[in-house]
N, C-alpha and C positions, 0 to 999 in steps of 0.2 A: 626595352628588351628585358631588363631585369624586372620590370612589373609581370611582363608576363610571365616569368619563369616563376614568380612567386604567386601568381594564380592559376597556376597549372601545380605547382606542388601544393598549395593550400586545396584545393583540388582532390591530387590523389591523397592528401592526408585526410581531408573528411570523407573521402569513400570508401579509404582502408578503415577508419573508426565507425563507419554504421557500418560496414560487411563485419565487423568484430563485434559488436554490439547485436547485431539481428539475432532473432529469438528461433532457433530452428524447431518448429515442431516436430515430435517424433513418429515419425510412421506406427501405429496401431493395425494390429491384425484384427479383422474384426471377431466377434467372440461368437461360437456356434454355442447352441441352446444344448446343451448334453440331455440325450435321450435319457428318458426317468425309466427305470425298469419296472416295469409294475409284474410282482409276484401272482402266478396264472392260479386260476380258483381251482384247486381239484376238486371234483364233482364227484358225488362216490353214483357207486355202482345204483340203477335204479332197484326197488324190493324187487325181488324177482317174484314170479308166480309159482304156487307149486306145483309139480305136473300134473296134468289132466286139468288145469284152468285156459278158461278161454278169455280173450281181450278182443275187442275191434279197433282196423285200426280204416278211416273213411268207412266204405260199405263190406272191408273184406271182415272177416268172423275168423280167427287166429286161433286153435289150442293145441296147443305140442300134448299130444295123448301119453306118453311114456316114451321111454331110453332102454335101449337097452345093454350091454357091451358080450362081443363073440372073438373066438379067435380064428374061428375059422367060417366058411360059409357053403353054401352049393349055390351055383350060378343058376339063370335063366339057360345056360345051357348044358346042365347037369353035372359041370365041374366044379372042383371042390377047387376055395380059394382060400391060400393061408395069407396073412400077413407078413409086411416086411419083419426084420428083424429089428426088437424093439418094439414093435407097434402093436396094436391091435385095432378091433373095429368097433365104432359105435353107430349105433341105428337110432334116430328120431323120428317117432309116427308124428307126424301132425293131419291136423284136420284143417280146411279151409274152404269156409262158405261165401258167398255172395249172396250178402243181404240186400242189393239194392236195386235197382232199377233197369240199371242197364247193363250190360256185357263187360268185363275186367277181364284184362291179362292176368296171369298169375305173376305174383314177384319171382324176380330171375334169383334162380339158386345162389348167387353171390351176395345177397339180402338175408342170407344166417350164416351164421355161426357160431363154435363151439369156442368156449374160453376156460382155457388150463390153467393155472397159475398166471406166467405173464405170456401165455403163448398163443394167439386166433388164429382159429383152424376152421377151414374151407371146405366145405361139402366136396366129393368126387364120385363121379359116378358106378353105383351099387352094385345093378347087376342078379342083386338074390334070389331065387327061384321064390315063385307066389306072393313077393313082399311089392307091391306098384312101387315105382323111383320115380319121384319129384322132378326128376334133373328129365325124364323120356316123357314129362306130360306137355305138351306144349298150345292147346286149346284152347282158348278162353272159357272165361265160367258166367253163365249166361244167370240172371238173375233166380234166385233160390238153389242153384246149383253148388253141390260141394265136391269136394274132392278127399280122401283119404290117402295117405301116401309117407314114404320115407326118405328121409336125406340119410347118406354115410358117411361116418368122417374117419377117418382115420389119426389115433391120437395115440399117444405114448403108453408103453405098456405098465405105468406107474402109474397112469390115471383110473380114478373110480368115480363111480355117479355121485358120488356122493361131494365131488370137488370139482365140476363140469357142469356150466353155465349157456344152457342155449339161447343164439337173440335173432330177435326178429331186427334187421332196421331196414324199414321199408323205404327210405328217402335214400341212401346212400350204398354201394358196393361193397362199406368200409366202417368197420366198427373202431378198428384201433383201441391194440391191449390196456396202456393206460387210459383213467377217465380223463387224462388232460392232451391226450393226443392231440398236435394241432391241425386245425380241420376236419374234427371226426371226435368233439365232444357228445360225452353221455348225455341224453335230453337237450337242449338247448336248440338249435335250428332242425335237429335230426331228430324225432321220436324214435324211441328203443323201448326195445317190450324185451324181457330179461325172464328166463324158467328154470327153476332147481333142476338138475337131472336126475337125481333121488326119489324115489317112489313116496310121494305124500305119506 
């Protein structure tokens, strides 16, 4: 009897001394990779062209003929149209030819725009007695075929041609004020075609 009482305590004294002894390791969160920020390239503005310059961009022939700004207008329906308050109006003739082979849509009026300081401004439709609107042609342009015509924008009445940037971007809806805008960089997946609105 007493042997086993003494192997049953020898016993729990060596299980109490390795449960004292074991080496617990410590639980580790594992470690995430900390995203590196990488600082975005701003891209400047492309040269612009001066007005009355033409660019191609595939088979279409591009050139903003002149700018010009009014504050008031006479409609296609003999009315006279002022601006909101604050604003005034800007007109861009452009020309656009079809060099190539086969028949092209024209780019949808959401494919320019006017750039103010930090502000992109969106064609709206014109309306002006004897001036063709851009935004009412909606035909295709059939190989050697051009078109004459004006977009209008409406911009601040602090603005002068001399500080008013018109662009062409054929690939995208969206030019985005700054060059680092994301999704809507200058050059880079998008060609941008860029015109003084100052008379050369």
């Amino acid at each position: 009897m007493n042997k086993k009482w003494l192997f049953l305590t020898l016993g729990l004294f060596a299980l109490a001394l390795a449960n004292g002894c074991a080496q617990t390791t410590p639980t580790s969160t594992p470690k995430t990779a900390t995203p590196t920020t990488q600082a975005t390239q701003v891209l400047p503005l492309p040269t612009p062209f001066a007005s009355g310059e033409q660019t191609t961009w595939q088979d279409l022939q591009i050139r903003m003929a002149s700018a010009e700004i009014n504050t008031q207008f006479v409609t296609e329906f003999g009315s006279e149209r002022n601006p909101s308050p604050g604003q005034k109006f800007l007109w861009v003739h452009i020309y656009i030819k079809n060099t190539g082979k086969n028949e092209i849509n024209l780019p949808a009026s959401e494919h320019f725009s006017v750039l103010y300081t930090n502000s992109e401004l969106k064609p709206t439709y014109g309306h002006r007695q004897d001036y063709p609107d851009y935004m009412a042609l909606t035909a295709p342009l059939y190989p050697a075929q051009g078109i004459d015509a004006w977009l209008r924008f409406d911009i601040p009445a602090t603005a002068g041609l001399e500080n008013l940037r018109f662009v062409f971007l054929p690939e995208s809806a969206q030019v985005g004020v700054k060059p680092s805008s994301p999704g809507y960089p200058w050059g880079g997946e998008h060609p941008v075609y860029v015109w003084e609105c100052s008379k050369p």
